[in-house]
C-alpha positions as CSV (number, residue, x, y, z in Angstrom):
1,X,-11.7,-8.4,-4.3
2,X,-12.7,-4.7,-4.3
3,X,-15.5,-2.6,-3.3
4,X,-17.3,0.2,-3.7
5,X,-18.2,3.7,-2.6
6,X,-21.1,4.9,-2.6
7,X,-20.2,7.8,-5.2
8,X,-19.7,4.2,-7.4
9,X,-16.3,4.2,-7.2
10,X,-13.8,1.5,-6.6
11,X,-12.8,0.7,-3.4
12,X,-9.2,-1.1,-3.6
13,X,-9.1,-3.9,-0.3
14,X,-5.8,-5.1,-1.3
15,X,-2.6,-2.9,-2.1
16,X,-2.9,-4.9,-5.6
17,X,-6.2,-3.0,-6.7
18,X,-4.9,0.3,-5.0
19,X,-1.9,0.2,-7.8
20,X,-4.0,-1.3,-10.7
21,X,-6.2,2.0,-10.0
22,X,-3.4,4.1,-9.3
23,X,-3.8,4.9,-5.5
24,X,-0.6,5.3,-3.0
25,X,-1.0,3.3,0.3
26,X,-0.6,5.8,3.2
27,X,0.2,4.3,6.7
28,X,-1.1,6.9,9.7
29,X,0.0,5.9,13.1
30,X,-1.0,7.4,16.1
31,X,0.9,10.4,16.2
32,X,0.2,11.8,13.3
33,X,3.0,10.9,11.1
34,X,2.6,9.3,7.9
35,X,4.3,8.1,4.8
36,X,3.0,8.0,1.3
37,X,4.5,5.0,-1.1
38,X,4.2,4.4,-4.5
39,X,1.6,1.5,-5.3
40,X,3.8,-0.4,-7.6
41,X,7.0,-0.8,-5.2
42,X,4.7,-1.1,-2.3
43,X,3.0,-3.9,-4.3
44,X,6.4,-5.7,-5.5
45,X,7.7,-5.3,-2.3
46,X,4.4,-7.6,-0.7
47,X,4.6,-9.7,-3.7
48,X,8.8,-10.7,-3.2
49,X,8.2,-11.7,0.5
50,X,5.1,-13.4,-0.4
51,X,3.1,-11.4,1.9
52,X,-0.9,-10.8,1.6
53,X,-1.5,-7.8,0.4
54,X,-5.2,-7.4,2.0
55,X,-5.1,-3.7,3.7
56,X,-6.5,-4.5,6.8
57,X,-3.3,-7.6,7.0
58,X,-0.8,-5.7,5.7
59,X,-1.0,-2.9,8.0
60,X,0.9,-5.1,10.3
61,X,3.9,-4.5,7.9
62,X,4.2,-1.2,8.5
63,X,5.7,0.7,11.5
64,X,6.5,4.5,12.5
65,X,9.8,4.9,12.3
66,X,9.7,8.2,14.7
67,X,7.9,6.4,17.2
68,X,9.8,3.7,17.0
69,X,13.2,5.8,17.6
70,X,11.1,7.4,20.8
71,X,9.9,4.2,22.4
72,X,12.4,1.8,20.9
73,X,9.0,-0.7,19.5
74,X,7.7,-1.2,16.4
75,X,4.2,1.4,17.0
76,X,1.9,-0.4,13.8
77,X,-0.2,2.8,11.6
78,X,-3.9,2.5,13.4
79,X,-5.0,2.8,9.4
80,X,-4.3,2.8,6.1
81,X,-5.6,5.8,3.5
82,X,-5.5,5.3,0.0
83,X,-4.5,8.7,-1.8
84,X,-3.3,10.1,-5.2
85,X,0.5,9.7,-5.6
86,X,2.6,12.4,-5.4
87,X,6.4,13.0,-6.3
88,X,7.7,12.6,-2.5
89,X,6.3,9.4,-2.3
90,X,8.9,6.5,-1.1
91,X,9.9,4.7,-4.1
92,X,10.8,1.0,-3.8
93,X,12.2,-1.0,-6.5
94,X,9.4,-1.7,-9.1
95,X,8.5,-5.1,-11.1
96,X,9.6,-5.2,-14.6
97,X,7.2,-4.8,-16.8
98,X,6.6,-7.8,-17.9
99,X,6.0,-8.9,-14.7
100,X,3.1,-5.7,-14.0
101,X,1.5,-6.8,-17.2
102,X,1.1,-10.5,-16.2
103,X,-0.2,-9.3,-12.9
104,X,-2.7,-6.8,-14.5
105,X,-4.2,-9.4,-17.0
106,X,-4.7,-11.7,-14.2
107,X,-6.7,-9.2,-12.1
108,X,-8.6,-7.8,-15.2
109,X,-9.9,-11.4,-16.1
């Protein structure tokens, strides 16, 4: 799965490892504009609709909303930065707990 640095430390490749280490996923379009989300909804969200959660894939997920109200298209981020979560981060609904622990043990075995 994961990387990393050359500091020697992790480098999260899906939005899985980015939560299990406690990074938000922030989609940057063009523009400028971005929007930081917590990494367990984010994470819950790709698992539901069975999505892959690699971060070069799932960039295709996301979309600018202000560019999209200007142009009227879905404009996809041209990256995604992994970045400590902060209180104004967009909250989705989160697993139950249960479900987070299962997913954990799995990734730590």
């Amino acid at each position: 799965m994961g990387g990393w640095t050359k500091e020697g430390q992790p480098r999260a490749t899906h939005i899985f490892e980015a939560a299990a280490w406690f990074r938000a996923i922030k989609p940057v379009c063009r523009c400028g504009h971005s929007a930081t989300f917590n990494p367990y909804g984010i994470w819950w969200r790709f698992q539901c609709k069975m999505w892959d959660d690699d971060l070069g894939k799932a960039r295709e997920k996301f979309w600018c909303v202000r560019c999209g109200a200007r142009t009227g298209k879905r404009v996809r981020p041209v990256r995604i930065e992994l970045v400590d979560p902060g209180p104004d981060d967009i909250a989705l609904p989160m697993p139950d707990e249960r479900e987070w622990k299962r997913a954990l043990s799995r990734f730590r075995a």
